[in-house]
C-alpha positions in Angstrom: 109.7 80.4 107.3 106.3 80.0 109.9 104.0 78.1 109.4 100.0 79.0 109.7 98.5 76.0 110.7 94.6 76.5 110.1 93.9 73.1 109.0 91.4 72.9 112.4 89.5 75.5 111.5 86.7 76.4 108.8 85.1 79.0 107.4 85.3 82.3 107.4 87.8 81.5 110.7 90.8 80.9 108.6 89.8 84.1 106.2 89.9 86.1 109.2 93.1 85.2 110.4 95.0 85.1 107.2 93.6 88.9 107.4 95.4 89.5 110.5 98.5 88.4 109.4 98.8 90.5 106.4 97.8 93.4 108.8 100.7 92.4 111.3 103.7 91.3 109.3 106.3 93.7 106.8 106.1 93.8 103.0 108.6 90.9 101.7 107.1 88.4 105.0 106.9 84.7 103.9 104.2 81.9 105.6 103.2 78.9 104.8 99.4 78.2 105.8 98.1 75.4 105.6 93.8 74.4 105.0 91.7 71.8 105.1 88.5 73.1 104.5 87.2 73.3 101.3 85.7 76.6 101.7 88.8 78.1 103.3 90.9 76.1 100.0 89.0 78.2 97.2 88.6 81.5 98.7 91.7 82.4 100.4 94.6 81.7 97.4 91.6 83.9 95.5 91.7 86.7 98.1 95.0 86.7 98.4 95.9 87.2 94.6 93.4 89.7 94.0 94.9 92.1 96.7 98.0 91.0 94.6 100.2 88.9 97.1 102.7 86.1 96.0 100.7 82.1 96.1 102.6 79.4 95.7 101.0 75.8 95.5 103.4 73.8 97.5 100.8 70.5 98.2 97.5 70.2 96.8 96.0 66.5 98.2 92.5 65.7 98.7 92.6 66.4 102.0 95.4 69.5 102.6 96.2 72.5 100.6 99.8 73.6 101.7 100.2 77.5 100.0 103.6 79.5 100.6 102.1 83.4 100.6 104.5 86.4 100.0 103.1 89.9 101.3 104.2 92.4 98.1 101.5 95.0 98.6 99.8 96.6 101.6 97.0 95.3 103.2 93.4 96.9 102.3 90.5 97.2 104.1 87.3 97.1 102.0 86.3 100.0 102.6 89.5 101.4 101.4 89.2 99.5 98.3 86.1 101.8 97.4 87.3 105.4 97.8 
């Protein structure tokens, strides 16, 4: 499985890549990404669920979250979301 290491970034960086790789990648893809800040640790298991991709909590420790994300639907672009 790869591995998205973003644990040197913060916000919105990590947002914008996680973006880019469910643009990229085929329905079914599996990644593990990995955060550290505590921005990036909220929002992006949120974002991800509400366009209705797989998150699994692999690690949770005060200073890493470790998520395993599943693409099952095509990406959306906001303003796709509105028509």
């Amino acid at each position: 499985m790869q591995q998205l290491d973003l644990s040197t970034f913060t916000c919105p960086l990590p947002l914008i890549k996680v973006k880019l790789w469910l643009k990229q990648v085929e329905l079914g893809t599996e990644i593990t990404v990995l955060l550290t800040d505590p921005g990036s640790r909220q929002d992006i298991p949120k974002f991800l669920i509400s366009l209705g991709q797989s998150v699994v909590e692999l690690e949770n420790s005060p200073l890493m979250l470790r998520i395993k994300v599943t693409k099952l639907t095509q990406h959306l672009s906001l303003t796709q979301l509105s028509t």
